[in-house]
Structures are given as structure tokens and as C-alpha cells.
C-alpha positions as CSV (number, residue, x, y, z in Angstrom):
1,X,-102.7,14.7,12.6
2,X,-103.7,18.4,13.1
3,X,-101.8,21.4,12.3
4,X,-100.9,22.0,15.7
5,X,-100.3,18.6,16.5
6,X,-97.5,18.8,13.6
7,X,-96.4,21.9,15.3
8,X,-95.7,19.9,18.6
9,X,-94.0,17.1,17.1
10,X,-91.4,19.5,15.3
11,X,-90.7,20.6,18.9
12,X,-90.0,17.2,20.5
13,X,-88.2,15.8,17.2
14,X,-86.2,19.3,17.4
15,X,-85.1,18.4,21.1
16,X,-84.8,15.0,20.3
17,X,-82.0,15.9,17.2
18,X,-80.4,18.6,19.2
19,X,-79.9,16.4,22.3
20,X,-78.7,13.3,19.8
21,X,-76.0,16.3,18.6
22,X,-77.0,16.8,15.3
23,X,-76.5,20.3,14.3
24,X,-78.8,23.0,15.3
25,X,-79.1,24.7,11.5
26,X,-79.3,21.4,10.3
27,X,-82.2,20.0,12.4
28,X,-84.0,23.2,11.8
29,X,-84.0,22.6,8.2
30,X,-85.0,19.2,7.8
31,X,-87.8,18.9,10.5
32,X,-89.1,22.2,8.6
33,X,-88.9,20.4,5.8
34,X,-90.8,17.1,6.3
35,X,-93.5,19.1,8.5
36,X,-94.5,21.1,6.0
37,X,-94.3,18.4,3.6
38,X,-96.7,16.7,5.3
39,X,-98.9,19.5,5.8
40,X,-98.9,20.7,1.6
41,X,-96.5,18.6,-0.1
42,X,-92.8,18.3,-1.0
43,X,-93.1,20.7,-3.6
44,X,-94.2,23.4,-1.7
45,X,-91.5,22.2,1.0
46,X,-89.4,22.3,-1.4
47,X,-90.1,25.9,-3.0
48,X,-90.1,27.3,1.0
49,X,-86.8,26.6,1.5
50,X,-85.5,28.2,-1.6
51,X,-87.4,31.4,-0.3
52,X,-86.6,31.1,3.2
53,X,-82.7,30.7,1.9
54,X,-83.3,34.1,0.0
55,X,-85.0,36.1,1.8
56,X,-84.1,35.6,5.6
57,X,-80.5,36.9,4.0
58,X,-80.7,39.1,1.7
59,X,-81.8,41.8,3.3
60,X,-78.6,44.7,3.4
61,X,-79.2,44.8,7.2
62,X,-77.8,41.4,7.9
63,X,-74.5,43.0,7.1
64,X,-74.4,44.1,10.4
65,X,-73.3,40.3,11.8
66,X,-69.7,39.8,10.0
67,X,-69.2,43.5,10.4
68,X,-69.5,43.2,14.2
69,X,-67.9,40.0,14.3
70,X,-64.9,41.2,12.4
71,X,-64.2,44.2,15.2
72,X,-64.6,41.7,17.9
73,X,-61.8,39.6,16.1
74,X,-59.4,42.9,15.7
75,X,-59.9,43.5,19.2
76,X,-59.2,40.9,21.1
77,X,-55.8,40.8,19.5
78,X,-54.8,44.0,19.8
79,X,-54.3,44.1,24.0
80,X,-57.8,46.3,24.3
81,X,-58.6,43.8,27.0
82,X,-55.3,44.1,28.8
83,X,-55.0,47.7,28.6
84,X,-58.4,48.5,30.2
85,X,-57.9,46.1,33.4
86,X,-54.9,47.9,33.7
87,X,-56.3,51.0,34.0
88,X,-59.6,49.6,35.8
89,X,-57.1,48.2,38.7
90,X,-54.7,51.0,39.0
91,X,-58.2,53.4,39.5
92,X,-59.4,50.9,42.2
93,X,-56.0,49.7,43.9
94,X,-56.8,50.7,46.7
95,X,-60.5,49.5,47.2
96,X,-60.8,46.1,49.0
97,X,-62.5,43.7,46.3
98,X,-60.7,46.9,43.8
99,X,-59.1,43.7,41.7
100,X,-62.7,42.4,41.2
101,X,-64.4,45.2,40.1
102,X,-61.7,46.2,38.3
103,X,-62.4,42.7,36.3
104,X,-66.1,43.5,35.9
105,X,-65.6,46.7,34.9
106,X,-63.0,45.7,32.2
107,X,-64.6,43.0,31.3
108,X,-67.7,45.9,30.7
109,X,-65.5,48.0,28.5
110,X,-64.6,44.8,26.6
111,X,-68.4,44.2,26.3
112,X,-68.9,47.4,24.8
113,X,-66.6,47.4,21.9
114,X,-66.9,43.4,21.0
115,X,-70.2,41.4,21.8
116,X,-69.1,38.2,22.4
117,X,-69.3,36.4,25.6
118,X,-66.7,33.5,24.9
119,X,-63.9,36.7,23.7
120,X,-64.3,37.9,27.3
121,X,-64.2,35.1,29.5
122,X,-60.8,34.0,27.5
123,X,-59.1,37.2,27.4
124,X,-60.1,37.9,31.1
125,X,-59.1,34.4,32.1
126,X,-55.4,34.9,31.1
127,X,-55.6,38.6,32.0
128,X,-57.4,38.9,35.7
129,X,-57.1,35.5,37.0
130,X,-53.6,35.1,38.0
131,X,-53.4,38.8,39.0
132,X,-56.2,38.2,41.3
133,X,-54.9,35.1,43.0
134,X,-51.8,36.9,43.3
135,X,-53.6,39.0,45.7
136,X,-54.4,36.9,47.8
137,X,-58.2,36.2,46.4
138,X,-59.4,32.5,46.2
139,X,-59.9,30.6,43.1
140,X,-63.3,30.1,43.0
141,X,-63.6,33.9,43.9
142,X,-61.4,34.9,40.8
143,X,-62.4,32.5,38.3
144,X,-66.0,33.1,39.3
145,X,-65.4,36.9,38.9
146,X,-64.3,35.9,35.1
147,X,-67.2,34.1,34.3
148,X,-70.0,35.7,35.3
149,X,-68.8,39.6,34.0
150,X,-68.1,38.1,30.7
151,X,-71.4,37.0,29.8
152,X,-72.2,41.6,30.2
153,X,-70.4,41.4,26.2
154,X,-74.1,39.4,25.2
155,X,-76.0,42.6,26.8
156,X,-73.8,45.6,26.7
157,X,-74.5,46.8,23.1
158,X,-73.1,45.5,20.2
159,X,-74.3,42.1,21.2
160,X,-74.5,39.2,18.9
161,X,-77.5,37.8,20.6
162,X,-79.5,41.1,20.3
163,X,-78.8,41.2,16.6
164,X,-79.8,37.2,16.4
165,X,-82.9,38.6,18.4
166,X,-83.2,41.3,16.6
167,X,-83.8,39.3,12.6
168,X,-86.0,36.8,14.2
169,X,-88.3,39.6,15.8
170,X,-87.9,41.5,13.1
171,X,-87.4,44.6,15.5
172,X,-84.8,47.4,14.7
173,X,-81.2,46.5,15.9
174,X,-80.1,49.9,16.6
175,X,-82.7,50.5,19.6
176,X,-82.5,47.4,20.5
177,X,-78.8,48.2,21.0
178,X,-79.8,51.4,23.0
179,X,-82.1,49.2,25.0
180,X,-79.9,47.0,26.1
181,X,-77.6,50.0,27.7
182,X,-79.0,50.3,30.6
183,X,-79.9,47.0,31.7
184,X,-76.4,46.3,31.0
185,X,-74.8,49.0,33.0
186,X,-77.5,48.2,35.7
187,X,-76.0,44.5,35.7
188,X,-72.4,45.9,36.1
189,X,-73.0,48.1,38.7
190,X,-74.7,44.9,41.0
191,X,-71.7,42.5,40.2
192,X,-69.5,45.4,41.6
193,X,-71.9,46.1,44.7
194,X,-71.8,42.0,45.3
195,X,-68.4,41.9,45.4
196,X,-68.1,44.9,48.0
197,X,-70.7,43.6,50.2
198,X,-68.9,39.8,49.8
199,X,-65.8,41.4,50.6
200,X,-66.9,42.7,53.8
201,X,-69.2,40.1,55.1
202,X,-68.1,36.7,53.4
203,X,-64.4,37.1,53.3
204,X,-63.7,33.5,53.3
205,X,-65.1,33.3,49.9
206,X,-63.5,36.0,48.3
207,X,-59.9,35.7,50.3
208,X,-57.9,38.4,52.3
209,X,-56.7,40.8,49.3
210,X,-53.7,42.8,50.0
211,X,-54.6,46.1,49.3
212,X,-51.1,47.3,49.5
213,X,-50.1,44.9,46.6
214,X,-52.0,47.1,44.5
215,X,-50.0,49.5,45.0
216,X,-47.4,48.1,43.5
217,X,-49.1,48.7,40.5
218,X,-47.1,51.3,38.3
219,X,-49.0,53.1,36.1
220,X,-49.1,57.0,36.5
221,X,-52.1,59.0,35.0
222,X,-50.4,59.6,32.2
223,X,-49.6,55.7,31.4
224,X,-53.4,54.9,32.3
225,X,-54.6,57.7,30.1
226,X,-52.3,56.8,27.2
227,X,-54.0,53.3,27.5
228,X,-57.7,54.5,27.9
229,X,-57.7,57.0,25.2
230,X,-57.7,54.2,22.5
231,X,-60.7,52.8,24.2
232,X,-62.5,55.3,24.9
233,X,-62.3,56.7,21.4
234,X,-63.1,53.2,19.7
235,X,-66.6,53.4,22.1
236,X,-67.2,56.8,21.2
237,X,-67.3,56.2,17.5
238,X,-68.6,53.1,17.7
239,X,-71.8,53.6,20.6
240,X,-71.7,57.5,20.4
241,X,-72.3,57.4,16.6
242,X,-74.5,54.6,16.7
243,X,-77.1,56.2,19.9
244,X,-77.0,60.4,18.5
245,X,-78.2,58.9,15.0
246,X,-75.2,59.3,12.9
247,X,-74.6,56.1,12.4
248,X,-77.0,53.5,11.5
249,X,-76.1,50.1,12.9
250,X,-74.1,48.3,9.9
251,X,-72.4,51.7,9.3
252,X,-71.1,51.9,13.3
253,X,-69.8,48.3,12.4
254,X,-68.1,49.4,9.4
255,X,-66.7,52.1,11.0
256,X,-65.7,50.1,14.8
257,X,-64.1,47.5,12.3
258,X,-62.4,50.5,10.5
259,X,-61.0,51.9,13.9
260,X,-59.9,48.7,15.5
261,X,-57.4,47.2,12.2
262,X,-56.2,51.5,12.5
263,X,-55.8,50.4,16.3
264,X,-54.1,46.7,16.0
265,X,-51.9,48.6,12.9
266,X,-50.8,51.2,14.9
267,X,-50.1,49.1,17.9
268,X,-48.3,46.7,15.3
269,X,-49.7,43.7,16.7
270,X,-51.7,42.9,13.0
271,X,-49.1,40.7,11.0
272,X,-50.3,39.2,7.5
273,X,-50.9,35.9,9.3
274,X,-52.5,37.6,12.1
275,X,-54.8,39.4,9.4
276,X,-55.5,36.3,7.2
277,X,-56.4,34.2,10.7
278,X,-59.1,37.9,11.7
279,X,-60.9,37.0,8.3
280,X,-60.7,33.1,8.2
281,X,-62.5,33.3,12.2
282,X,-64.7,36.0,11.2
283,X,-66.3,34.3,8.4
284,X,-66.4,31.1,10.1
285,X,-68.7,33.1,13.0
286,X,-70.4,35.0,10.4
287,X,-71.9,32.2,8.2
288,X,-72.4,29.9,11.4
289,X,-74.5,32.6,12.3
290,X,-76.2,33.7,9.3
291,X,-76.5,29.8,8.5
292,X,-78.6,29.7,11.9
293,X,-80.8,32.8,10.7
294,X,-81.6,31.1,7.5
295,X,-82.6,27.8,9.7
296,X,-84.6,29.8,12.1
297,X,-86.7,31.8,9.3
298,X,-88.0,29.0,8.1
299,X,-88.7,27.4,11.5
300,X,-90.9,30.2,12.1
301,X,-92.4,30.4,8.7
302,X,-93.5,26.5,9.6
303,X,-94.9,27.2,13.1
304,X,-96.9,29.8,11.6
305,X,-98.3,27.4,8.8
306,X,-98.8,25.2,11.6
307,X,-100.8,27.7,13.9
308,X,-99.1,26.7,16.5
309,X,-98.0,29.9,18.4
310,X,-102.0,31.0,17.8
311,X,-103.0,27.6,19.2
312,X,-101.3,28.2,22.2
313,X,-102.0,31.9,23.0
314,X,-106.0,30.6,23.0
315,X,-105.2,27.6,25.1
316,X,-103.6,29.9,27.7
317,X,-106.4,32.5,27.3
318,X,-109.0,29.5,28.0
319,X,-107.1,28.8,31.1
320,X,-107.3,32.3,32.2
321,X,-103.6,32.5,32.2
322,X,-102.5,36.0,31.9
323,X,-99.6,37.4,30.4
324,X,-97.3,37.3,33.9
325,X,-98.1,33.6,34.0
326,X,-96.8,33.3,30.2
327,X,-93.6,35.2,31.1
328,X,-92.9,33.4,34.1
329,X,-93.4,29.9,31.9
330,X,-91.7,31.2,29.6
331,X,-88.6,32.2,31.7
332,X,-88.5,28.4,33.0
333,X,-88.1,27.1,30.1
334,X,-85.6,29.4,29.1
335,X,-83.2,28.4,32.1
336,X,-84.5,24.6,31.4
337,X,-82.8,25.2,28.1
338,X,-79.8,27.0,29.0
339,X,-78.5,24.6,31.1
340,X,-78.4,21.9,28.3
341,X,-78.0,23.9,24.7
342,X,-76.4,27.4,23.6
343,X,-77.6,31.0,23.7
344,X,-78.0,31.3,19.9
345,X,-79.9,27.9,19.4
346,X,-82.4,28.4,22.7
347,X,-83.4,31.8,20.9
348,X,-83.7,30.4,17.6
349,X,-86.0,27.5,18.9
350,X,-88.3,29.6,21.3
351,X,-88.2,32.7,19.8
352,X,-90.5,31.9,17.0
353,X,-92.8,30.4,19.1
354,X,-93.0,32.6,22.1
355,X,-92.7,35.9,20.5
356,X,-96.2,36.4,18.6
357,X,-98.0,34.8,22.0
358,X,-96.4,37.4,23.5
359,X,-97.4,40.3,21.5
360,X,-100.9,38.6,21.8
361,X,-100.4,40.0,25.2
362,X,-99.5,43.5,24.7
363,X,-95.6,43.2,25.3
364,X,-93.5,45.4,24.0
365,X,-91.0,43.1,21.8
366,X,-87.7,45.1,22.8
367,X,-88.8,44.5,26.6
368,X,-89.7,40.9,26.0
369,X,-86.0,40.3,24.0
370,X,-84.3,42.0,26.8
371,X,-85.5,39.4,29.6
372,X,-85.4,37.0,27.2
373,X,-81.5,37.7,26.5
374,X,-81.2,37.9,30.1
375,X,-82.6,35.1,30.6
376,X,-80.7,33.4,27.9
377,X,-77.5,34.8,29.6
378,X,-78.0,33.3,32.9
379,X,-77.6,29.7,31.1
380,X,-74.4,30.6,30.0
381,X,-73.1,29.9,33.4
382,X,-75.1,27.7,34.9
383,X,-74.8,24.0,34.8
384,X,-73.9,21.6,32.9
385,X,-73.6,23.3,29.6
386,X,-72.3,26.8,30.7
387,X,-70.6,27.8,27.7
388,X,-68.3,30.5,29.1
389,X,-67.5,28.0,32.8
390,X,-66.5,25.6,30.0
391,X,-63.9,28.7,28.1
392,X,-63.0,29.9,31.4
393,X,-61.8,25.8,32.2
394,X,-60.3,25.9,28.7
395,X,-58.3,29.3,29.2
396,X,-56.4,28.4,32.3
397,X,-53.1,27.1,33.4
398,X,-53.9,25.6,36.5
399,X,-55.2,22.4,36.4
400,X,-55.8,22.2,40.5
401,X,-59.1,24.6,39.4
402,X,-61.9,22.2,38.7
403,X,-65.6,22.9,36.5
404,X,-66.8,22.4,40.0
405,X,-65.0,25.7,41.5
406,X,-65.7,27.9,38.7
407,X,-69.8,27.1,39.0
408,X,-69.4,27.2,42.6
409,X,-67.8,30.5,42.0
410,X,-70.1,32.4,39.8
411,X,-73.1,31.4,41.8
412,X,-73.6,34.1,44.4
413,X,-73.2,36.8,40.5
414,X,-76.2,34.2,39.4
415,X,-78.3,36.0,42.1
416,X,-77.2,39.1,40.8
417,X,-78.6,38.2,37.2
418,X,-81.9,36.7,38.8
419,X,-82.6,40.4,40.7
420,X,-82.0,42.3,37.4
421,X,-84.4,40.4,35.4
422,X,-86.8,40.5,38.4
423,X,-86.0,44.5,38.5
424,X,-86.9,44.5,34.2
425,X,-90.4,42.5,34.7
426,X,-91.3,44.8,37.4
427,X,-90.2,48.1,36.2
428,X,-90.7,47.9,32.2
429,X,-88.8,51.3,32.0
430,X,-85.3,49.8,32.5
431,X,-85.4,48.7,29.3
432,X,-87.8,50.9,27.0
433,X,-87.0,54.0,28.5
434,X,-84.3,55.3,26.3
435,X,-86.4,53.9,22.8
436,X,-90.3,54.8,23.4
């Protein structure tokens, strides 16, 4: 066999494995193994992984993952999430569709100071849902809602999948973190304009919403700013630090880690147990993760052996395929993939093999990652895998709300996600503007 003909097989026995439900690190390693075995020899093989192992993680940057991770984890338990729909409904109480856009833009604020998709759609689940339906909105309306403006914590900067991005492109984090601002705020601001236009034209959907409930609300500006300033001052030191320079990126996760245990301490809601449970979840996320990073480095370090990504950048030039009609391949397999495996494993898969084809064409790699995160994102609520459909299930009380309603409910915020990443390939700027 050829070297690129070892390259495709890794693919299709990677797929294979993955789809059998052996374990995505796992099936990395050993189908790196035995094709680069076969292409050198087991000693080699063997002498590859040890320096994959070593040097994929070693470097001081990768302390940025279980710093992250850890504020994430003090976060979501100290009522951050609660505290800023409260004050995102009593601002919008009385906007029709207010309760809805109060959710996205919570759920935005939530993005901003944690990362993780699966923290939102939980929190927000036992948070927004049942205030919504109080209402008067439908359930496939509010549990839609949920869904779809939770995946904004994997774009919204910190984002774990930018980081995971990030190592395998070798690409700085912190402006990929800047990058991804305005995409992000871009996506916000068309789940909130969806919902108004829904609101007025396809009220069936969405449900008559009493606007005078909301004003039952009782917060006063005082209360709401007594809730936001915590918020608001965790995002300044976190983002602010991190986009004027100050901070580089493991040092703003030091320090947002720092400022959200002062915040759960001075809120009292960190008990020892409380504490001890933070560390155990954030090191089983962090060496998942870093696990993953170890299995993708030397994924990549065999597709290169194999000449595989080189092999098919020619093939595509000799077709006369230019670098649109890459993208837009590229793109379709992405949603292929997201409907049947996670964000972190499609990236670690494709990634490697995309990337270099792509800089073969000239793209900027922070503009590539971006759509590709996008991308990425999109399969985290469609079917049938859709990771955060499947959290948002988990989180609720009611059982008379099926999978069914929730996809059927996120799918007009799908076309939302499809015209942003639409907007990115047309106008590059979106998402390179603020770092070249």
C-alpha cells in the first residue's frame, strides 16, 4: 500500500472505531500507532508516541485548558447564570418575545465568562424554561430558545473549542479569542432579531406572551445593578485584561478562576464539598481534554508522514477545484459529522487533515477555525447526536417535552447559524478584523 492509501484507511478505520464506541483518544492512538508501524516500523511507532505524549503537552500554554475549565466550574455554581436572566428579563419585560431574548442574551453573558456549551443549556434549562412557559410561550418555543443560545458559550470567547482549535493549528489562543468576539456578538444579535420577527409574524410558534406578567417582575435598578455588577466585573477582568494586552491568555484564566471562588466565597455558596466536587469535575474535563490533544498530535504527526493532506490538496488542484469548492466540501462534512460525533472529536479528526490544504489555499487559519467552529456548533443541535438537545432533555422536569420538540424547536435559530457562517465566508472581515 501507498502512503496515502495508509492515510485513507486510518480515516475509515477511525470512523469505523468511533461509530463501534470505542473512545475517541483511544482510537486515535492506536490507529496512529499501527499506521505508522507499517509505514517504518514498531520501533519508530513506538518512539512517536512517547514524543507525541511529551511534547503535544508540555508546552506552559496548555495551562490555559484546566484554568478555564476550573472558572466555568466556580461559576455555574455560584447563581452567575440566574442573576444575569434576572436582570436580562427585568430590562426587556416589557418587549414582546422580551423573555426570549432575555434568554439569549443571558445565556451570552454566561458564554462570556465560562465556555462551555453543555454548562449553559443546563443552567438555562432550569432557569428560563419554566419562566418562559409561565408566560404563556410554547414548549418547543422555550426549550428551543435554550438550546440553540447555549451553544454562543463555544464561540463567545473563552471557548474550549477555540483553545482545542487553537493547539492543533498551532495558532495563538488569545486572538483567536478576540476573533471570535464578533462573530459571536453577531450570532447573538440574529437569535434576538429571529425571535422579534417570530414573535410578530409566526405567533403560533412562539405562543401569546403576556407582557404584563413581566411586570410582575420585582427587581428595582438597584437590585438589578447589585446583581450585574458581579458580572460585569468578572468579564471585565477576565475579557478586558485579556483583549488591551495585560493579560496573556493562561494569566486571564488564572485570574477569572481567581475572581469567581472570591465571587462563590463571598456569595457563600462554596462549601468544602462544593469545593472538592469544582476540582474533582475540573480535572476530569481537563485531562479528557488534554488526553484528546495528546491523541490528536500524533494523529496529525501520522497524516503528515502519510502525505496525505499534500495528496489531497494536488488532487483538488488537478481537478481545478478552487479553494471555495474545498470550503464548501469541507463544511459538508463538518455537518455530516456533527450530527453523529461531538464537537471536540469532529475537530480533532478533520482538523489535521483539512487545515494545511487549507493554508495551501491562502486561508487565513483564524478565519478558517472560526467557520470551522461554527460549523462545528451547528451539530451541536442538530440531529440525532445534538449534544446540548440531549442536556437540555436531561435538565428538565417535564417529561410531556419530547427530543422531538426541542429539535423541532431550535430549528428556525439553525437558520440563524447557517446565515452567519454564510455572512463569515463572504465577508472575511467579521472575523480577522479585530486581529490583522
Amino acid at each position: 500500500m501507498t502512503p496515502i492509501e495508509i492515510g485513507l484507511l486510518a480515516i475509515a478505520l477511525m470512523l469505523v472505531a468511533i461509530y463501534l464506541g470505542m473512545h475517541i483518544g483511544i482510537a486515535l492512538i492506536m490507529i496512529s500507532f499501527g499506521c505508522v508501524a507499517v509505514l517504518r516500523d514498531p520501533e519508530i511507532a513506538t518512539r512517536m508516541v512517547g514524543a507525541a505524549v511529551n511534547d503535544s503537552i508540555s508546552d506552559y500554554l496548555f495551562g490555559v485548558v484546566p484554568l478555564f475549565v476550573l472558572m466555568g466550574m466556580l461559576v455555574a455554581i455560584c447563581g452567575v447564570g440566574k442573576d444575569s436572566f434576572d436582570v436580562a428579563e427585568w430590562l426587556l419585560r416589557r418587549i414582546r418575545g422580551g423573555l426570549g431574548m432575555a434568554t439569549v442574551g443571558s445565556n451570552a453573558t454566561f458564554a462570556a465568562i465560562t465556555g462551555v456549551s453543555i454548562a449553559s443549556a443546563a443552567v438555562f434549562t432550569k432557569i428560563a424554561v419554566p419562566e418562559m412557559m409561565r408566560h404563556g410561550h410554547t414548549a418547543r418555543f422555550s426549550v428551543g430558545v435554550v438550546a440553540a443560545s447555549s451553544i454562543l458559550g463555544m464561540l463567545i470567547p473563552p471557548s474550549l473549542l477555540l483553545i482545542v482549535y487553537g493547539v492543533l493549528a498551532e495558532e495563538s489562543i488569545g486572538k483567536l479569542f478576540i476573533a471570535g468576539l464578533i462573530p459571536g456578538l453577531l450570532l447573538t444579535f440574529l437569535f434576538c432579531l429571529l425571535i422579534v420577527l417570530m414573535t410578530r409574524y409566526w405567533p403560533s410558534f412562539v405562543g401569546q406572551s403576556q407582557v404584563a406578567e413581566g411586570l410582575r417582575n420585582t427587581e428595582t435598578v438597584a437590585s438589578a445593578s447589585k446583581k450585574a455588577l458581579p458580572i460585569a466585573t468578572l468579564i471585565l477582568l477576565v475579557l478586558g485584561g485579556l483583549y488591551s494586552g495585560v493579560f496573556t491568555p493562561i494569566e486571564a484564566g488564572a485570574v477569572g478562576a481567581l475572581g469567581a471562588f472570591c465571587l462563590a466565597l463571598a456569595r457563600r455558596r462554596l462549601t468544602l464539598a462544593k469545593f472538592w466536587q469544582v476540582l474533582v469535575e475540573t480535572g476530569h474535563v481537563s485531562v479528557a481534554v488534554l488526553f484528546l490533544i495528546m491523541a490528536a498530535s500524533l494523529y496529525s504527526r501520522m497524516l503528515a508522514m502519510t502525505g496525505l493532506p499534500g495528496g489531497i490538496a494536488e488532487l483538488m488542484s488537478g481537478h481545478a477545484l478552487g479553494p471555495y469548492q474545498f470550503l464548501l466540501m469541507y463544511i459538508a462534512v463538518l455537518l455530516i459529522l456533527g450530527c453523529i460525533l461531538d464537537s471536540v472529536s469532529i475537530l480533532l479528526i478533520l482538523v489535521p487533515i483539512a487545515l494545511p490544504i487549507a493554508q495551501a489555499f491562502g486561508m487565513d487559519p483564524i478565519w478558517f477555525g472560526l467557520i470551522t467552529v461554527v460549523a462545528v456548533e451547528i451539530g451541536l443541535i442538530t440531529p440525532p447526536f445534538g449534544i446540548s438537545v440531549y442536556t437540555v432533555k436531561a435538565a428538565l422536569d417535564d417529561r410531556s417535552i419530547s427530543i422531538k420538540d426541542i429539535f423541532i424547536g431550535v430549528l428556525p435559530f439553525i437558520g440563524c447559524m447557517f446565515l452567519l457562517l454564510a455572512l463569515m465566508i463572504a465577508i472575511p472581515g467579521i472575523s480577522t478584523a479585530l486581529v490583522r
